[in-house]
C-alpha positions in Angstrom: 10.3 143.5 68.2 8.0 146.6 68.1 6.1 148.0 70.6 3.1 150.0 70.8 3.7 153.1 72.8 0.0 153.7 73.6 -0.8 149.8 75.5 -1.5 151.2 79.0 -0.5 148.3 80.3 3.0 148.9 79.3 2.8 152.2 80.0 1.4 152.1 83.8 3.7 149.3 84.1 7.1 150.8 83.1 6.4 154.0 84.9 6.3 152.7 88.1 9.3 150.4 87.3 11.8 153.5 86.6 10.3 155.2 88.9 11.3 152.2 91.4 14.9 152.3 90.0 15.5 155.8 90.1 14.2 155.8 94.1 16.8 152.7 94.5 19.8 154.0 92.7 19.7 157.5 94.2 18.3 156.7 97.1 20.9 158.3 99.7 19.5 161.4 97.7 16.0 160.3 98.2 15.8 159.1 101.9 15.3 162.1 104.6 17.1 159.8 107.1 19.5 157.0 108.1 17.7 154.1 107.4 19.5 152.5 110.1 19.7 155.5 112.9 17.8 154.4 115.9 16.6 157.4 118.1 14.4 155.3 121.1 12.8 158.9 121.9 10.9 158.9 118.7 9.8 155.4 118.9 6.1 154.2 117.3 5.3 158.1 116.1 2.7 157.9 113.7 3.1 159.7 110.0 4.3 163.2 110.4 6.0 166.0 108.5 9.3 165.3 110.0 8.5 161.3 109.6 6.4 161.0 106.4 5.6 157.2 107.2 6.3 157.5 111.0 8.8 155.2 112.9 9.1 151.5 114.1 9.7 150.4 117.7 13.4 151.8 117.7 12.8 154.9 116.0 13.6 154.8 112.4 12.2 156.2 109.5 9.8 154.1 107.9 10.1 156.2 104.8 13.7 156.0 104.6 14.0 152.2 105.2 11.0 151.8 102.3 13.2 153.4 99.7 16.6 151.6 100.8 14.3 148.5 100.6 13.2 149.5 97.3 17.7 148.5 96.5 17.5 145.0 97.9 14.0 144.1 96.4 14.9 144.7 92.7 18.0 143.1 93.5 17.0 140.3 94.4 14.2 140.2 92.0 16.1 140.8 89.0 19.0 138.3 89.8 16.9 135.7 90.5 15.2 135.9 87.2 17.9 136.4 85.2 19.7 133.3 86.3 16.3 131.3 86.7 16.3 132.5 82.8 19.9 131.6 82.0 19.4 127.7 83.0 16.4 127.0 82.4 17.0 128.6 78.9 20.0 126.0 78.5 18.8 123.4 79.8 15.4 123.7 78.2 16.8 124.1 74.8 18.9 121.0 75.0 15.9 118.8 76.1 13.7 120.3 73.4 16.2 120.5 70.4 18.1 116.8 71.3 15.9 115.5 72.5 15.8 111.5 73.8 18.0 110.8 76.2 19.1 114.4 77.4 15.5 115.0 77.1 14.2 112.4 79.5 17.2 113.1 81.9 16.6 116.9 82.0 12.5 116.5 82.2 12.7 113.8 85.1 15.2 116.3 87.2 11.9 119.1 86.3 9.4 117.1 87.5 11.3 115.9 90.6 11.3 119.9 91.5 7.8 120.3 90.7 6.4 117.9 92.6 7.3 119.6 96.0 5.3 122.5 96.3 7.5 125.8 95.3 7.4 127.6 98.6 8.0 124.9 100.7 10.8 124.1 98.7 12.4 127.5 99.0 11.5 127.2 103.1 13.6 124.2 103.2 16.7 125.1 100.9 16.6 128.6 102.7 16.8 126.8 105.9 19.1 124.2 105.0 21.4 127.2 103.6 20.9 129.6 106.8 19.6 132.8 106.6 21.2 135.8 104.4 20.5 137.3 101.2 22.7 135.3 99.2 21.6 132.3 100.6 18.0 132.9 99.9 18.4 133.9 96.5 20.1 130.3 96.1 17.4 129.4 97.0 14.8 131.0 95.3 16.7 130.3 91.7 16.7 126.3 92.9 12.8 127.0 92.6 12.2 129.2 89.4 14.2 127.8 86.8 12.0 125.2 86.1 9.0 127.1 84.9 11.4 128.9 82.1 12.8 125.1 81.1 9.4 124.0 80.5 8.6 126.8 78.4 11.4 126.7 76.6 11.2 123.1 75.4 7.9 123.3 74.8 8.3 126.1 72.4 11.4 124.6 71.2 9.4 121.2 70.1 6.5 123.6 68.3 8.7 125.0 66.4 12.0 122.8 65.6 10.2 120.9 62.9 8.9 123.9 61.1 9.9 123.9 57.1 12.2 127.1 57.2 13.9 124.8 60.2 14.2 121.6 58.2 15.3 123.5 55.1 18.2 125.1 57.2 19.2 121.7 58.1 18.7 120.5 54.7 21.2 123.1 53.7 23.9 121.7 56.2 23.5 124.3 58.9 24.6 123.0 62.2 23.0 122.7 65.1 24.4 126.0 67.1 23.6 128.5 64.0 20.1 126.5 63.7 19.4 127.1 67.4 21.0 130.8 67.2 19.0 132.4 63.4 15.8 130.3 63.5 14.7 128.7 67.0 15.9 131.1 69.7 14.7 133.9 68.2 11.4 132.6 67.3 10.8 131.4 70.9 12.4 134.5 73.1 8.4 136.5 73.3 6.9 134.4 76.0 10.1 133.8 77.6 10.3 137.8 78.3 6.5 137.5 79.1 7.3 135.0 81.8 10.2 136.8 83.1 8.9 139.8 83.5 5.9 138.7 85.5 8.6 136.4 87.5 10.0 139.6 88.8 7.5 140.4 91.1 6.8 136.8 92.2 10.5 136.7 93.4 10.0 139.8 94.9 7.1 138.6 97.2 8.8 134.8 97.8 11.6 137.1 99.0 9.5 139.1 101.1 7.9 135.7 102.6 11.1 134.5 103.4 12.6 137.3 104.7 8.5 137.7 107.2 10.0 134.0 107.6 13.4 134.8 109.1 15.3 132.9 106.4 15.9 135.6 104.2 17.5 139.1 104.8 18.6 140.0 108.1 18.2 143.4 110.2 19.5 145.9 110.4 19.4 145.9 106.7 16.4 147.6 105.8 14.2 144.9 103.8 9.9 144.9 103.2 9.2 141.6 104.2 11.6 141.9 107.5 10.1 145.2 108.1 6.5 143.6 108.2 7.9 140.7 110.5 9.4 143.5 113.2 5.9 145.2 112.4 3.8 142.4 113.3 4.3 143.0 117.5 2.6 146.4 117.0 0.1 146.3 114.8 -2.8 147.4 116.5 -0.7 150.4 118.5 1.1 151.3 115.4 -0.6 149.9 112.2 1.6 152.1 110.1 4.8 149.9 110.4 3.5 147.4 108.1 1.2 149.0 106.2 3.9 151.2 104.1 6.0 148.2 103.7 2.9 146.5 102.5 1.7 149.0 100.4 5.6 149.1 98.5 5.4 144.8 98.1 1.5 145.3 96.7 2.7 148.0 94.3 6.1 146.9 93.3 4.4 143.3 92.5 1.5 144.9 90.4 4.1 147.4 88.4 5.8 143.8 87.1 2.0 142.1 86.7 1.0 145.2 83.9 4.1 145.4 82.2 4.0 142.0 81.6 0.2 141.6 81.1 1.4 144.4 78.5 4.4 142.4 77.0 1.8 139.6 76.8 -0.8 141.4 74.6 2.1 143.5 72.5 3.7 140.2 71.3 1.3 137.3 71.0 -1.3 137.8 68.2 -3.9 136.0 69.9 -3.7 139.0 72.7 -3.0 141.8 70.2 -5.9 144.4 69.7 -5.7 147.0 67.4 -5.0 150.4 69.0 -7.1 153.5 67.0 -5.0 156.0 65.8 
């Protein structure tokens, strides 16, 4: 897979993705203060040089709890995907490649989760769990995996009947070497596509649930629970949930281009000749 350097999409995209990981790997570095540190005297003080972003109602930094919040976001963003990705990859390619039975069995459990709206199915699961980060990541992963399934049989069937297939089989390849040199290969670009994108849709369900209460809990420093605590004081002091806000908006949009990016880099149909 090659990728052209000069897509902006990509560009403006992965920017503000490592930018995002370097602020959440060093962010003791980065922070000015405790996230956590309460100081009641400087309670609701608006943006300042001391307080970049101000504080909440028991004095924190804003700032500082934006960047630790930067840690728990991609965390929970990335692991969702990545084992929404892993089962619906496995289960998807057995109900595409197999086929009958396994595929009915696997497709009727898909549609079963489909047909309950997906945020009211991560409400109840993430209150039927409790709340906590773990828990909501449960449930979250309960929701996604059966967007990549459906992708991944659906590419599977497009493709599993293709000449350079049925001469591998006509050859005596089995199935697993089949799946591993010729199919999975062949199907992996819109997976990516899809996950990539998928990142910053976990990252706002997360925020929602956490807004919610069923997600992560404070003191941990969290966007979505930091625009919940924000909510109280949002005409006296706007700026507790605007910064939190603005990180969510901006995190989600950084995912949206690189994979709007991905999108146009690796499907033809997309692909437009860069000038050189």
């Amino acid at each position: 897979m090659r990728l052209r350097t000069k897509n902006r999409n990509i560009l403006i995209g992965m920017s503000i993705v490592m930018c995002l990981v370097f602020i959440a790997v060093f962010a003791p570095l980065v922070a000015p203060h405790d996230p956590t540190e309460a100081d009641l005297g400087a309670r609701l003080e608006p943006p300042s040089k001391e307080y970049p972003f101000g504080t909440d109602h028991l004095g924190r930094c804003i700032l500082s709890r934006v960047i630790y919040g930067t840690r728990v976001s991609l965390l929970v963003g990335v692991t969702v995907i990545s084992a929404s990705l892993l089962i619906g990859l496995v289960l998807g390619t057995a109900s595409g490649y197999f086929g009958g039975l396994v595929d009915e069995v696997i497709m009727r459990l898909v549609d079963g989760f489909l047909a309950i709206p997906s945020m009211f199915l991560a409400l109840a699961l993430a209150g039927a769990l409790g709340p906590g980060l773990t828990n909501m990541m449960i449930a979250l992963i309960a929701v996604e995996w059966t967007s990549y399934a459906r992708v991944v049989r659906g590419s599977i069937l497009s493709i599993k009947d293709q000449e350079f297939v049925v001469a591998s089989r006509g050859l005596g390849a089995g199935d697993v070497y089949i799946l591993t040199r010729h199919i999975l290969p062949n199907i992996i670009s819109p997976v990516i596509v899809i996950a990539t994108m998928g990142v910053g849709y976990a990252i706002l369900a997360a925020a929602g649930l956490s807004f919610l209460g069923f997600g992560v809990q404070p003191p941990t420093p969290e966007w979505g629970s930091m625009l919940d605590s924000g909510r109280l004081f949002l005409r006296k002091a706007p700026h507790i949930m605007v910064f939190p806000g603005l990180a969510i908006m901006i995190t989600v949009l950084a995912f949206n281009f690189l994979g709007d990016g991905l999108r146009d880099e690796m499907d033809p149909r997309f692909r437009k000749e860069i000038p050189h």
